[in-house]
C-alpha positions as CSV (number, residue, x, y, z in Angstrom):
1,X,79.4,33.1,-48.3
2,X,77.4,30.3,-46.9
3,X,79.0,29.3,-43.6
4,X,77.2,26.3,-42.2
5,X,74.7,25.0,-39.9
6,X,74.9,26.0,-36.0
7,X,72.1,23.6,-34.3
8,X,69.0,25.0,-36.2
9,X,70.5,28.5,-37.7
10,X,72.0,28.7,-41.1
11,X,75.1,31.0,-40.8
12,X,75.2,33.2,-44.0
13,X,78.4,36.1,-44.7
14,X,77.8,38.9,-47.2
15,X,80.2,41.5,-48.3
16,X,77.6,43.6,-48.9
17,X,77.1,47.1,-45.8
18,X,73.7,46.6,-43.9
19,X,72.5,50.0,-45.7
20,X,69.8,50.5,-48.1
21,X,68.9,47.2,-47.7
22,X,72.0,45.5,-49.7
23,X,73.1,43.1,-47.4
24,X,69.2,41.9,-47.1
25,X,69.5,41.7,-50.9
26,X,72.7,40.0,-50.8
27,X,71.3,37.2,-48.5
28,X,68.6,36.5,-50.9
29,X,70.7,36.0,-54.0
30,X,72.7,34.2,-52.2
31,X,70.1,31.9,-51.0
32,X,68.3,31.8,-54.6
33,X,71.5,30.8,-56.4
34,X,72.0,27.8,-53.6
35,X,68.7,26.5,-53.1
36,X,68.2,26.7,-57.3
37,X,64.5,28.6,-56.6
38,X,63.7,32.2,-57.5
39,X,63.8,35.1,-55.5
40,X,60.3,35.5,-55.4
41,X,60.4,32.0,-53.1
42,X,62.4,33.8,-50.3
43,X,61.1,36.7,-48.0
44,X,62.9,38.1,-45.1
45,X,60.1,37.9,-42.3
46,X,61.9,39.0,-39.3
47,X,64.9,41.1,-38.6
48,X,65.0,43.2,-42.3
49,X,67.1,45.7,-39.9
50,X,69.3,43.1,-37.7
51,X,72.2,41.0,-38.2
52,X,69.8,37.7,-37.3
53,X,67.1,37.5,-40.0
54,X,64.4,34.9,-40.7
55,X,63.7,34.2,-44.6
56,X,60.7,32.2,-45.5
57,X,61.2,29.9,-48.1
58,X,58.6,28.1,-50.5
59,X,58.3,25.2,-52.9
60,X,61.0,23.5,-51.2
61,X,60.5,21.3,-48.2
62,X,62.5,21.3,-44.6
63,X,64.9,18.4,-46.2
64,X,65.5,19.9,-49.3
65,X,66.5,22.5,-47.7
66,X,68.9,20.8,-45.6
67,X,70.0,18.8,-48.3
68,X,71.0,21.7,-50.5
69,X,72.9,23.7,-48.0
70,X,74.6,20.9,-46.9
């Protein structure tokens, strides 16, 4: 479930458990479905293990970005 900006964090909820690395998988369909790019344009850099997580995104600029997740 995409929850909203707070300042310059994107809030994200998954159902999925933080094992096995489904919730990590979770936050990047989710992602793919709302930006409208393919998986292969999202990698979790930071925090693969942690609650707070930093995706890198490409092929889409900072206001598209916005824009979409609006």
């Amino acid at each position: 479930m995409l929850s909203g900006w707070m300042g310059e964090v994107y809030k994200i909820k998954v159902s999925e458990p933080p094992e096995q690395g489904k919730a990590n998988k979770a936050v990047l369909e989710l992602l793919s479905r709302s930006l409208k790019i393919s998986k292969s344009q999202l990698q979790i850099i930071s925090g693969e293990s942690s609650a707070l997580k930093t995706v890198e995104i490409t092929g889409l600029s900072e206001t598209e970005i916005a824009n979409l997740l609006k």
